[in-house]
N, C-alpha and C positions, 0 to 999 in steps of 0.2 A: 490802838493805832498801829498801823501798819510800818515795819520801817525797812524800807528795799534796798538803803544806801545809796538813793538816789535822790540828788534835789541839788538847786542850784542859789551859789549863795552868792548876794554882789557883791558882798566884800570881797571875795578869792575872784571874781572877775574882774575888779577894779585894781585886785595886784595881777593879773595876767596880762589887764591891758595896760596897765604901767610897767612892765615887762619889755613887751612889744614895744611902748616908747623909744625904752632905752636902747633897745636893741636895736631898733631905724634908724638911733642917732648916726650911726656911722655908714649908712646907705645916704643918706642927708648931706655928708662930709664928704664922702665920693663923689655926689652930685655938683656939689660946689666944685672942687677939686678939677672933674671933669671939665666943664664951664670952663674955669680960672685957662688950663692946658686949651681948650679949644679956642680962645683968644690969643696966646701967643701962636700964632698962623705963621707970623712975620720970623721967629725963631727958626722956622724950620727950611729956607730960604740960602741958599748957598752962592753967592756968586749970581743974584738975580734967576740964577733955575728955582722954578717950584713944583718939580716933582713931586718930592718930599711934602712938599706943605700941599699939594693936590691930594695924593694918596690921602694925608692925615685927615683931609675934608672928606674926603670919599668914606673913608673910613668911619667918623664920628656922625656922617650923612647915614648910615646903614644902621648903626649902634642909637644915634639920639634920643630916642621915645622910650626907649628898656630903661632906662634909671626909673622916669616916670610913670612910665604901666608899673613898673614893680611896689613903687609907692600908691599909686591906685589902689594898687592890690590890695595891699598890706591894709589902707585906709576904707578900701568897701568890708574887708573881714573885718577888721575892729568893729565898723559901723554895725555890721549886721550880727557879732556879739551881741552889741550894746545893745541891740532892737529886741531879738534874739530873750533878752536877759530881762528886758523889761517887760515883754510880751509874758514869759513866763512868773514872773512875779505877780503882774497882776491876772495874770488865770490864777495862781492860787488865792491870791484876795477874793476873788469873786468865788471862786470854788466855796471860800472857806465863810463867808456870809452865806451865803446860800445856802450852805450844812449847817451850819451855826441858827439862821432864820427855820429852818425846817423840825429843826431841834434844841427847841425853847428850853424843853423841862431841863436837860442837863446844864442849860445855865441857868435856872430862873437861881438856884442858890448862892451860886457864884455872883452873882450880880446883884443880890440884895445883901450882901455882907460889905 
């Protein structure tokens, strides 16, 4: 058997992507956070001027979808891990019947004991 040091295992992916979890938590927390700030509007309101509170619209209008693309992100890279990780596990299953079907005699012993 060949061994190159390469091969992929889903245990070490399933801690990679439980990783990843943890680590979004707090892009998640921002997200909220943001939301929570962009409804106090009224806060930022001085003497009936809404400068301030225009600006802060203008502002959170230009920023709004970047929290959400970045969680996109994050969540089409997990996915295409997980795709990625199964796609290759089952090539080696079938790889490995297929070698295994072609090359009877090195089991027939193994298999009758």
């Amino acid at each position: 058997m060949v061994d190159d040091g390469w091969s992929v295992s889903p245990e070490q992916v399933s801690v990679v992507l439980q990783g990843v979890d943890v680590a979004g938590e707090p892009l998640g927390s921002d997200v909220k956070t943001a939301q929570t700030l962009s409804e106090r509007r009224a806060d930022l309101m001085a003497s009936g001027r809404a400068e301030i509170a225009n600006a802060w619209d203008e502002f959170l209008e230009t920023r709004s979808l970047v929290p959400g693309m970045l969680i996109d992100a994050v969540t089409s890279a997990a996915a295409s891990v997980i795709e990625g990780t199964l796609a290759i596990v089952a090539g080696d299953e079938a790889m490995a019947r297929e070698w295994r079907g072609s090359h009877p005699e090195l089991f027939e012993s193994a298999d009758s004991k």
